[in-house]
Every structure is written in structure tokens, then in C-alpha cells.
mmJSON file of the N, C-alpha and C atoms, coordinates in Angstrom:
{"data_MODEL":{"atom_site":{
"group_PDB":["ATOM","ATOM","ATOM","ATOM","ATOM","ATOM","ATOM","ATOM","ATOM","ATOM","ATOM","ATOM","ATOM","ATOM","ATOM","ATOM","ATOM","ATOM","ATOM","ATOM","ATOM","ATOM","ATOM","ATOM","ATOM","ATOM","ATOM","ATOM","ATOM","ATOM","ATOM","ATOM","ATOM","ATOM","ATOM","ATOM","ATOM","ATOM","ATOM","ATOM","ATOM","ATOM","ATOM","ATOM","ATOM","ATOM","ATOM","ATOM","ATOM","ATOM","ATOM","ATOM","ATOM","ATOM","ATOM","ATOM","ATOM","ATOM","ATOM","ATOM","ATOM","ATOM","ATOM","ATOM","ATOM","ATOM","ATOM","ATOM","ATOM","ATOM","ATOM","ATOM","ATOM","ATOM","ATOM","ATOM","ATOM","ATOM","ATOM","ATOM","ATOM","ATOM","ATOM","ATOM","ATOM","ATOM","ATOM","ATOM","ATOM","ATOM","ATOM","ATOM","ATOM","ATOM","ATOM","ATOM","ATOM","ATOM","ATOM","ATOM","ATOM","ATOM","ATOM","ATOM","ATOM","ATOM","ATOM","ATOM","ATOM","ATOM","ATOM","ATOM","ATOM","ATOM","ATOM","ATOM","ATOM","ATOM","ATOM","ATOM","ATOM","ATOM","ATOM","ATOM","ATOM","ATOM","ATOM","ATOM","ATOM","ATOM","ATOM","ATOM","ATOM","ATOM","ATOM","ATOM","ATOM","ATOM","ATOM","ATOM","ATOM","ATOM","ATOM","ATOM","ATOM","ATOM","ATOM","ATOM","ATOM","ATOM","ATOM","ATOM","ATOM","ATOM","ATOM","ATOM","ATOM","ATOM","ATOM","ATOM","ATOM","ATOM","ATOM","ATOM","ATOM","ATOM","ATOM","ATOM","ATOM","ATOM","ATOM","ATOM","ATOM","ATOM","ATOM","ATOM","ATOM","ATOM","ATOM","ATOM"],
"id":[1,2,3,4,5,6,7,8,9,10,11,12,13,14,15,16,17,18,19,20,21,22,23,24,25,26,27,28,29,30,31,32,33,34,35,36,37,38,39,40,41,42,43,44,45,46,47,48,49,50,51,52,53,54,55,56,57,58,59,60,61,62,63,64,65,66,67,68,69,70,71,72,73,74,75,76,77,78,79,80,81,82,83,84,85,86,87,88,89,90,91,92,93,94,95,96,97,98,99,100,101,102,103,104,105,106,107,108,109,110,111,112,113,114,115,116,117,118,119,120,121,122,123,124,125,126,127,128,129,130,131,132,133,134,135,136,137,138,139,140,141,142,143,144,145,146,147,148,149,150,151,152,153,154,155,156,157,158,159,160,161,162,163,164,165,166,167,168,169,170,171,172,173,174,175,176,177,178,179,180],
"type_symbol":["N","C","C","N","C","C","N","C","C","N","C","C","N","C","C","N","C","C","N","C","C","N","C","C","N","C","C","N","C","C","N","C","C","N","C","C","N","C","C","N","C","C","N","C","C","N","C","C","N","C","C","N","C","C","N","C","C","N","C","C","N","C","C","N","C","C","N","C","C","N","C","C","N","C","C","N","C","C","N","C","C","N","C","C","N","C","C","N","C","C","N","C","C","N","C","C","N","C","C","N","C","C","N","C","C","N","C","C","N","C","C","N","C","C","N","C","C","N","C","C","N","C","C","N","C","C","N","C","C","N","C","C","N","C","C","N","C","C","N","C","C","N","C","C","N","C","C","N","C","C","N","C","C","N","C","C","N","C","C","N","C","C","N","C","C","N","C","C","N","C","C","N","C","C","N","C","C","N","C","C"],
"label_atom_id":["N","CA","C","N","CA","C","N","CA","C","N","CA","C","N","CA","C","N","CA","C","N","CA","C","N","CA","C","N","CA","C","N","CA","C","N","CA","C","N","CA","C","N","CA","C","N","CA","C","N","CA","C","N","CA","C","N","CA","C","N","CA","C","N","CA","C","N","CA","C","N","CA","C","N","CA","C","N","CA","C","N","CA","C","N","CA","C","N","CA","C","N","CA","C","N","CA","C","N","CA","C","N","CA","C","N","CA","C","N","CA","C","N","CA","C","N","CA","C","N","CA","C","N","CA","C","N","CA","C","N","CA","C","N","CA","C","N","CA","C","N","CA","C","N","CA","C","N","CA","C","N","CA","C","N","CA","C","N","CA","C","N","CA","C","N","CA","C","N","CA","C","N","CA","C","N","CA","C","N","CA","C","N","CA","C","N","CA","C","N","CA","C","N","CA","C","N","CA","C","N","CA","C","N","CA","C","N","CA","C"],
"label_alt_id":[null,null,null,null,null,null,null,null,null,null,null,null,null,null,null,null,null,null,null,null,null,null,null,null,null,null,null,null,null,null,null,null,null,null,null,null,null,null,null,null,null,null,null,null,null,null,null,null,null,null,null,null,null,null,null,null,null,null,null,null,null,null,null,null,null,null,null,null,null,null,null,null,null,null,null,null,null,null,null,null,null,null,null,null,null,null,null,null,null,null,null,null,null,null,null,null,null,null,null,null,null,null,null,null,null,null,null,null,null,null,null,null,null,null,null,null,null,null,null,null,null,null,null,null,null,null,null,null,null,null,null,null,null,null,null,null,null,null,null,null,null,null,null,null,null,null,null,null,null,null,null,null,null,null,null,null,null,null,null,null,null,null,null,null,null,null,null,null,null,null,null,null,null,null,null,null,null,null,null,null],
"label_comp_id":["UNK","UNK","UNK","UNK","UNK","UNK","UNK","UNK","UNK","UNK","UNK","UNK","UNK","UNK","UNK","UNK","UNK","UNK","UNK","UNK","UNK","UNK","UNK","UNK","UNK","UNK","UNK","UNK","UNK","UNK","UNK","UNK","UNK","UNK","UNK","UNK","UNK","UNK","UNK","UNK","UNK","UNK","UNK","UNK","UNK","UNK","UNK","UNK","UNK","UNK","UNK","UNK","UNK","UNK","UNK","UNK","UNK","UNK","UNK","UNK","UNK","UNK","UNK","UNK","UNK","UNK","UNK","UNK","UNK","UNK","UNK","UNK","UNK","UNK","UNK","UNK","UNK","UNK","UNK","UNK","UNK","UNK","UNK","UNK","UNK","UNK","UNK","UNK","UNK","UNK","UNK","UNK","UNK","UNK","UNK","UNK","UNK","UNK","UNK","UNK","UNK","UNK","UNK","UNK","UNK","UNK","UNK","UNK","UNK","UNK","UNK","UNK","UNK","UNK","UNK","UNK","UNK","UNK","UNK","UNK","UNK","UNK","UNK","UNK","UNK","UNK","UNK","UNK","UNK","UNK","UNK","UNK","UNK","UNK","UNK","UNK","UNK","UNK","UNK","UNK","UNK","UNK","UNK","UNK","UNK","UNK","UNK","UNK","UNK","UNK","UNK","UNK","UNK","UNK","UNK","UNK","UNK","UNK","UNK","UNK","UNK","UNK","UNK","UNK","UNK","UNK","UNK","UNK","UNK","UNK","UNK","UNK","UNK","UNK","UNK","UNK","UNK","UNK","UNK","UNK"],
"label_asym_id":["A","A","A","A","A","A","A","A","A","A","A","A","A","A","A","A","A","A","A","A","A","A","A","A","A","A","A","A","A","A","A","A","A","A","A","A","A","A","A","A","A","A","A","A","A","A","A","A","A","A","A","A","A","A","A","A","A","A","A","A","A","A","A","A","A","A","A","A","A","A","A","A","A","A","A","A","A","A","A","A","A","A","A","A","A","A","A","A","A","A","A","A","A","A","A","A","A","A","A","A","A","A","A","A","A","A","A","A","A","A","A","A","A","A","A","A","A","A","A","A","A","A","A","A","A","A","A","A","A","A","A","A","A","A","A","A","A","A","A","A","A","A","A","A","A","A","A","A","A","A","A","A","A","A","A","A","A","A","A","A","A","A","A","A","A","A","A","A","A","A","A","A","A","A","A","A","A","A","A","A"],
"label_entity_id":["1","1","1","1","1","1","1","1","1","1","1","1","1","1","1","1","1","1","1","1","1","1","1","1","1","1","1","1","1","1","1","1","1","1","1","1","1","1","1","1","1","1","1","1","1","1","1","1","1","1","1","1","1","1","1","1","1","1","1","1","1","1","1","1","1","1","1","1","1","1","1","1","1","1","1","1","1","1","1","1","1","1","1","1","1","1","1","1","1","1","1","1","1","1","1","1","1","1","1","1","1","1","1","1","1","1","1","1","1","1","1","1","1","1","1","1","1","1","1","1","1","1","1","1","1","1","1","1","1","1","1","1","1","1","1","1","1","1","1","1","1","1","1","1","1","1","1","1","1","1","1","1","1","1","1","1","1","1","1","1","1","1","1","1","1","1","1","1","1","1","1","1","1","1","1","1","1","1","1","1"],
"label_seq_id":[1,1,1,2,2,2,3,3,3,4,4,4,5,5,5,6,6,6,7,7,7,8,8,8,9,9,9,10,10,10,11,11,11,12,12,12,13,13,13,14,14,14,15,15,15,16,16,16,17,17,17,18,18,18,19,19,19,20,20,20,21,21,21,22,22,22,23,23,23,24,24,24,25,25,25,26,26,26,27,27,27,28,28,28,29,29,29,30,30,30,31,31,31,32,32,32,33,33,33,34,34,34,35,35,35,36,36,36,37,37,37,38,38,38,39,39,39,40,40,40,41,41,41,42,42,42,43,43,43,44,44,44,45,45,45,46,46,46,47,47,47,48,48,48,49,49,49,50,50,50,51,51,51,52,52,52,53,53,53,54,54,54,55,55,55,56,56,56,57,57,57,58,58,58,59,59,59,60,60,60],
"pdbx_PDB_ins_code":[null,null,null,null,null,null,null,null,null,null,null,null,null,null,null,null,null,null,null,null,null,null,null,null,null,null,null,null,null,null,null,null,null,null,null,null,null,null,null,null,null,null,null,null,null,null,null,null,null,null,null,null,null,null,null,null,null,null,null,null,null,null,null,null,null,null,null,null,null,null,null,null,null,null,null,null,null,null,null,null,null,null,null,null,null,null,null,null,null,null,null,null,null,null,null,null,null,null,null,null,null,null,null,null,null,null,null,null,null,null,null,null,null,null,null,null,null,null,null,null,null,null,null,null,null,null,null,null,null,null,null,null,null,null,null,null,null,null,null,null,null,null,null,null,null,null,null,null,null,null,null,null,null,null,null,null,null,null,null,null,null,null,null,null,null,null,null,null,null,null,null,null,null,null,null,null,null,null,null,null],
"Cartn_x":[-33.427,-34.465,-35.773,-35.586,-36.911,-37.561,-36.83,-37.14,-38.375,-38.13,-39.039,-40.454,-40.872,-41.24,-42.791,-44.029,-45.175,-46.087,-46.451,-47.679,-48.511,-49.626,-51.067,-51.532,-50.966,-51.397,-50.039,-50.275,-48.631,-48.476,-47.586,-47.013,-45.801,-45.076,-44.079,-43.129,-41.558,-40.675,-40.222,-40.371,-40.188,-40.419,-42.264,-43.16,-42.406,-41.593,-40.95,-40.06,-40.57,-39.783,-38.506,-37.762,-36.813,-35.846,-36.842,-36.034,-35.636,-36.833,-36.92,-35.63,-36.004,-34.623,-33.39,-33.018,-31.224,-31.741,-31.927,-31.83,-30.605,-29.521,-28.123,-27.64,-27.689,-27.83,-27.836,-29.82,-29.876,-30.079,-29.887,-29.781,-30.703,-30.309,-31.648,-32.861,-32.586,-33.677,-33.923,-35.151,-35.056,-36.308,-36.307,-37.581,-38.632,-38.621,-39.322,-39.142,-39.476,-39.181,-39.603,-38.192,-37.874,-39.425,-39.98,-41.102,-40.71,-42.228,-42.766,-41.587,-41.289,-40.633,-40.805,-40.419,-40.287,-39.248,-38.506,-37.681,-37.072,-36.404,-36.684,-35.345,-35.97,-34.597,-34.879,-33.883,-33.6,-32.198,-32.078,-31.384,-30.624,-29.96,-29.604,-28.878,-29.309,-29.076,-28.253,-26.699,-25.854,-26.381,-26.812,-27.449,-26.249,-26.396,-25.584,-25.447,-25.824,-25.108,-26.8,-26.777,-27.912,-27.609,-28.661,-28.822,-27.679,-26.941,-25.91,-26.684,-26.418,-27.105,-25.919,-26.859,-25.534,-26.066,-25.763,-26.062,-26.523,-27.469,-27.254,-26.192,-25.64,-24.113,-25.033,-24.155,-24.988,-23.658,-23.648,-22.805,-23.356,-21.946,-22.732,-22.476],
"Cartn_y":[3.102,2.223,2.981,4.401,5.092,5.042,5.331,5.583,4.602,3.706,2.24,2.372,2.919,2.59,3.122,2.814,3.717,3.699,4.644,5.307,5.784,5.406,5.831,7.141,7.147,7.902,8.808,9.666,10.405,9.262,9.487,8.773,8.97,8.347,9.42,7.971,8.708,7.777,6.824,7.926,6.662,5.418,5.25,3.969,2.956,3.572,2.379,1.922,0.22,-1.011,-0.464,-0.612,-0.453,0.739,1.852,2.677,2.033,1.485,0.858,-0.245,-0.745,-1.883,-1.583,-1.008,-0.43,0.762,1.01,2.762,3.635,1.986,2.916,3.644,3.437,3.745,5.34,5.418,6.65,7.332,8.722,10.494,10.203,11.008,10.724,12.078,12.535,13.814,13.111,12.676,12.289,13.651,14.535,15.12,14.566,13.994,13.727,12.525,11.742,11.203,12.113,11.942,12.833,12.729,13.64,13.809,12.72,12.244,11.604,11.658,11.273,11.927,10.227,10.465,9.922,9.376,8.26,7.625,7.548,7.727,7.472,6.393,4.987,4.116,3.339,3.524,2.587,2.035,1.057,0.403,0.573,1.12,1.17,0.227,0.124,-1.383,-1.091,-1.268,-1.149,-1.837,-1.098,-2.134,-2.854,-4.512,-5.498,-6.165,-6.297,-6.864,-7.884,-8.787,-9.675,-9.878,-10.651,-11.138,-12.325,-11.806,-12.757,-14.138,-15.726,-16.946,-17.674,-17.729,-18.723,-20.06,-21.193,-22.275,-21.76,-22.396,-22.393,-23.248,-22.678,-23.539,-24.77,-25.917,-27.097,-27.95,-27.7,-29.072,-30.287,-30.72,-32.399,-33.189],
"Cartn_z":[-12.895,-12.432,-12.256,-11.451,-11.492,-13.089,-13.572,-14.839,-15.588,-15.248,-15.463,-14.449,-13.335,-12.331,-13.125,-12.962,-13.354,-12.164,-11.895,-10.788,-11.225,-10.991,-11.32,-10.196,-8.969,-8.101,-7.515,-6.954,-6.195,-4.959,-4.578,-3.542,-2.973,-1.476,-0.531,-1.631,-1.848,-2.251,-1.351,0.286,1.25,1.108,0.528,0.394,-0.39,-1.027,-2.282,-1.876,-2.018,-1.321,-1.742,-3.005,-3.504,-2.388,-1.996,-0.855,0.148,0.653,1.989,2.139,1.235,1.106,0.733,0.479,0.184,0.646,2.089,2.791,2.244,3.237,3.167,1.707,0.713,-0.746,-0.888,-0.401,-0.877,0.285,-0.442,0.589,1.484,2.668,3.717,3.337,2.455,2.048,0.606,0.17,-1.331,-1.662,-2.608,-3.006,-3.162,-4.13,-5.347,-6.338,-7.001,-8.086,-9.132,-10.304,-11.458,-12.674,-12.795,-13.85,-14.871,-15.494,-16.404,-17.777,-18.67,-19.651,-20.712,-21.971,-22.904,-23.45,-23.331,-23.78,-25.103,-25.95,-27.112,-26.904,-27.873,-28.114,-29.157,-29.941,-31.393,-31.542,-32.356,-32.577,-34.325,-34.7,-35.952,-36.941,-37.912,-38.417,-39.436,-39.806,-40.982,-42.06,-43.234,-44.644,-44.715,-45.422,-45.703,-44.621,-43.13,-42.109,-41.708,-41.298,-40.925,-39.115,-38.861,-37.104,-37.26,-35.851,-35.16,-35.347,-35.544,-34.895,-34.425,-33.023,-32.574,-31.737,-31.861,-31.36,-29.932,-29.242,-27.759,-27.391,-26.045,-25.056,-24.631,-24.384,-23.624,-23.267,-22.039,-21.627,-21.239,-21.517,-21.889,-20.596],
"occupancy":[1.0,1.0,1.0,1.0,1.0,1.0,1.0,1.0,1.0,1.0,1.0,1.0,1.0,1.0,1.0,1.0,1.0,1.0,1.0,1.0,1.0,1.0,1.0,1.0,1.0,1.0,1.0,1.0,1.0,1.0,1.0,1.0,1.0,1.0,1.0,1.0,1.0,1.0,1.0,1.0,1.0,1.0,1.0,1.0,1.0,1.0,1.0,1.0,1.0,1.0,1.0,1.0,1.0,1.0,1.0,1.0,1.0,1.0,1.0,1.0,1.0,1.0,1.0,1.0,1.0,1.0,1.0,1.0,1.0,1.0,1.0,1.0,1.0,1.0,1.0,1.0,1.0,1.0,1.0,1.0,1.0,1.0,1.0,1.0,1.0,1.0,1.0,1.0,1.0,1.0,1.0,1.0,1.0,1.0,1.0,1.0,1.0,1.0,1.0,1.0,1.0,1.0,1.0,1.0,1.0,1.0,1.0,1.0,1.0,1.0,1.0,1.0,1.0,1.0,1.0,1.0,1.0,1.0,1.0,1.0,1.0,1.0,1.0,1.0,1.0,1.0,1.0,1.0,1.0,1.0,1.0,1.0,1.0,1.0,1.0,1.0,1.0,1.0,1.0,1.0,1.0,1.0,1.0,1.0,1.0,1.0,1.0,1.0,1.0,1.0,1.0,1.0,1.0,1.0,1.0,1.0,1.0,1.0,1.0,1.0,1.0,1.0,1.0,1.0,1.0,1.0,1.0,1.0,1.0,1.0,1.0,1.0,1.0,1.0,1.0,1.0,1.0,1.0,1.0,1.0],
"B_iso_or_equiv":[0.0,0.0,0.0,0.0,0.0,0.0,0.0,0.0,0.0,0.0,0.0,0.0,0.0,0.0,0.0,0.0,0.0,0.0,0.0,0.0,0.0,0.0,0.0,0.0,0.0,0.0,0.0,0.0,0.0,0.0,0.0,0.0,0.0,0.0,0.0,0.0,0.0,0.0,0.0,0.0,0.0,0.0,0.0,0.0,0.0,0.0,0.0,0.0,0.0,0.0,0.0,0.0,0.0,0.0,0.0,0.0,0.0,0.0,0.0,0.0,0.0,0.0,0.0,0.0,0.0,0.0,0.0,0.0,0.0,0.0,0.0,0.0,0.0,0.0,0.0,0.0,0.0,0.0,0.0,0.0,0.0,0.0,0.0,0.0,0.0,0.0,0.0,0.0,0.0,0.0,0.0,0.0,0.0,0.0,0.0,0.0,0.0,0.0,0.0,0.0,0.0,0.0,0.0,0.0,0.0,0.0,0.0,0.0,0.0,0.0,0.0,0.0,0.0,0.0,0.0,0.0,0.0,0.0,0.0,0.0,0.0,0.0,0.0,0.0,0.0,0.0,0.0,0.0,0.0,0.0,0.0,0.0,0.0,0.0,0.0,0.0,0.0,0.0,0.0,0.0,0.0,0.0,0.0,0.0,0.0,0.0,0.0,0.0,0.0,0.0,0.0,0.0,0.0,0.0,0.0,0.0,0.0,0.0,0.0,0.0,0.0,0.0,0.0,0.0,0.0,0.0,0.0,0.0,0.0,0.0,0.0,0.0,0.0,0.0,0.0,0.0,0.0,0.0,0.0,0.0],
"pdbx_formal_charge":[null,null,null,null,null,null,null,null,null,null,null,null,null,null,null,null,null,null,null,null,null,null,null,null,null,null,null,null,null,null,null,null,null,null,null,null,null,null,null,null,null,null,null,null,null,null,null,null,null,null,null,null,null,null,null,null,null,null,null,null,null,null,null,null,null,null,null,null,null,null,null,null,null,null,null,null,null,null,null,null,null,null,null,null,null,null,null,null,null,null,null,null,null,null,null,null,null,null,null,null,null,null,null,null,null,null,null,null,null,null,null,null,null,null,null,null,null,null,null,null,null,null,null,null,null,null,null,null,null,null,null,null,null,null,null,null,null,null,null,null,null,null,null,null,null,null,null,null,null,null,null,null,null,null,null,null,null,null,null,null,null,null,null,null,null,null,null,null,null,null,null,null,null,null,null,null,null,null,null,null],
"auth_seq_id":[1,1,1,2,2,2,3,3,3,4,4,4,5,5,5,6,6,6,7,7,7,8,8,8,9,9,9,10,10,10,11,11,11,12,12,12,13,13,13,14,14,14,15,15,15,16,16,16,17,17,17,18,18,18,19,19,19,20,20,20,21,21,21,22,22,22,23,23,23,24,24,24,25,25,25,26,26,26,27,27,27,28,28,28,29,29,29,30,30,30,31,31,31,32,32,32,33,33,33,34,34,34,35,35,35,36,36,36,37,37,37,38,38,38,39,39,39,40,40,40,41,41,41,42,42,42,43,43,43,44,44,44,45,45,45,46,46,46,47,47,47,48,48,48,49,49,49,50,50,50,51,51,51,52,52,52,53,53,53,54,54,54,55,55,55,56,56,56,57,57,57,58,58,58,59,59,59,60,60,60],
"auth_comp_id":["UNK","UNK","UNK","UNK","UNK","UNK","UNK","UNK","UNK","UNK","UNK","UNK","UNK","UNK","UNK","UNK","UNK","UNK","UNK","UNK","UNK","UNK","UNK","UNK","UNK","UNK","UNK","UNK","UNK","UNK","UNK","UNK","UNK","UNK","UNK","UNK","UNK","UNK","UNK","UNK","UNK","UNK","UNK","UNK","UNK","UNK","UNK","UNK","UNK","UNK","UNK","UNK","UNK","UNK","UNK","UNK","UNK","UNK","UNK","UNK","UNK","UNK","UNK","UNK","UNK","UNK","UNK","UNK","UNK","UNK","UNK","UNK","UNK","UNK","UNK","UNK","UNK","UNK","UNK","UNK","UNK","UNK","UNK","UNK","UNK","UNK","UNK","UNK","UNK","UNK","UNK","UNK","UNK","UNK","UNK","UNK","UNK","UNK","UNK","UNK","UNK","UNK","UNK","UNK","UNK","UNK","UNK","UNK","UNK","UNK","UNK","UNK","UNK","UNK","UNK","UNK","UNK","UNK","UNK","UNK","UNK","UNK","UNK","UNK","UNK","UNK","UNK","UNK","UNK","UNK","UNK","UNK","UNK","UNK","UNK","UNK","UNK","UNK","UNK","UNK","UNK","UNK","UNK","UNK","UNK","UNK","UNK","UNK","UNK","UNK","UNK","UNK","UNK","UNK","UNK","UNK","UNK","UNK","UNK","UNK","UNK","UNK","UNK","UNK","UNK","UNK","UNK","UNK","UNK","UNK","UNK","UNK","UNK","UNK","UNK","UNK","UNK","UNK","UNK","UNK"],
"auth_asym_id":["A","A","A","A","A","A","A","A","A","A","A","A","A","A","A","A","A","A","A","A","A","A","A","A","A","A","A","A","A","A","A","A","A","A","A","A","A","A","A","A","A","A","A","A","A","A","A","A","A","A","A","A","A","A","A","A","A","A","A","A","A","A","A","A","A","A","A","A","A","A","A","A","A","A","A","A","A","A","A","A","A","A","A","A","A","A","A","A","A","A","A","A","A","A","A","A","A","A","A","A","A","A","A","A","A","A","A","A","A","A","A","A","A","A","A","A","A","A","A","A","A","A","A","A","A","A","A","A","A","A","A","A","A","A","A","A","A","A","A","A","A","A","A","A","A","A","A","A","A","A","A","A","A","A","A","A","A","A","A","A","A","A","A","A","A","A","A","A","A","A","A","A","A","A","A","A","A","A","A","A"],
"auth_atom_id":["N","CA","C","N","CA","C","N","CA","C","N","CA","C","N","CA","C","N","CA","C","N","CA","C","N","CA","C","N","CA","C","N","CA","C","N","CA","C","N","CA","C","N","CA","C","N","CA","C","N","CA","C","N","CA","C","N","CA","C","N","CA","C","N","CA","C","N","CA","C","N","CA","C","N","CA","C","N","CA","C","N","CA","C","N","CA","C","N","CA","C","N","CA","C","N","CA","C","N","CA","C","N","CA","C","N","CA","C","N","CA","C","N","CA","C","N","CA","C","N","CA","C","N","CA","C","N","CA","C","N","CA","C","N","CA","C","N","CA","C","N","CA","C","N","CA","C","N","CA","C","N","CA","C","N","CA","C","N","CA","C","N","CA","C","N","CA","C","N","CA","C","N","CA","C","N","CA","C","N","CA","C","N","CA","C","N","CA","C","N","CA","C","N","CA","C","N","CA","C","N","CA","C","N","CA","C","N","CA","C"],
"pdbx_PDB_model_num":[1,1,1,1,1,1,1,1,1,1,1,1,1,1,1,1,1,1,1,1,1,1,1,1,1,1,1,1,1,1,1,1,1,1,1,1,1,1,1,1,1,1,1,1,1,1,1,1,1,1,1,1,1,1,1,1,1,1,1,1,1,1,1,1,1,1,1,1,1,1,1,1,1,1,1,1,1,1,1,1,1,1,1,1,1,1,1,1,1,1,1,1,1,1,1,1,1,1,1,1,1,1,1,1,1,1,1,1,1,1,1,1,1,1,1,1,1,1,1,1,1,1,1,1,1,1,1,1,1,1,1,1,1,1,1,1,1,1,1,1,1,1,1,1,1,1,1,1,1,1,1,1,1,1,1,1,1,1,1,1,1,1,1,1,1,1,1,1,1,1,1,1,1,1,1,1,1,1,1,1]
}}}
């Protein structure tokens, strides 16, 4: 979830609702949130295979 989070400025992790709200969760010493880093994600596509279609569900 950090992972997603973006800050323009530093800030205490305390401040983050997400802490604040599930305390019990995390360590009562947090450092830091983990440095900036780069994601990489792809999806690889088998030649010959096309997109799933599937009706939407609807009950009647």
C-alpha cells in the first residue's frame, strides 16, 4: 500500500490516517517510509490467444 502513496513534502508516518487508523497493526517504532523506487509491471501476451468476453451476470 505504501508503495502507492505519493508525497510532495517529508512527513512523520505517524500523520498517516492509514497509521492512525489500524494502530494496532503496525510496530510501535515505524522509521521511515521505504524510498521512492520504480515499479516495473507488464503483462505478457501468448501469440494466438485473444481477450476473455464475457457477458455481464444479471439477475433477473
Amino acid at each position: 500500500m505504501f508503495a502507492s502513496l505519493r508525497m510532495e513534502e517529508k512527513s512523520e508516518v505517524d500523520a498517516l490516517s492509514v497509521v492512525c487508523e489500524f494502530a494496532d497493526v503496525f510496530p510501535e517504532e515505524i522509521s521511515d517510509l521505504p524510498p521512492e523506487r520504480e515499479v516495473v509491471f507488464s503483462i505478457d501476451v501468448v501469440p494466438g490467444t485473444s481477450p476473455i468476453s464475457m457477458a455481464p451476470y444479471r439477475m433477473l
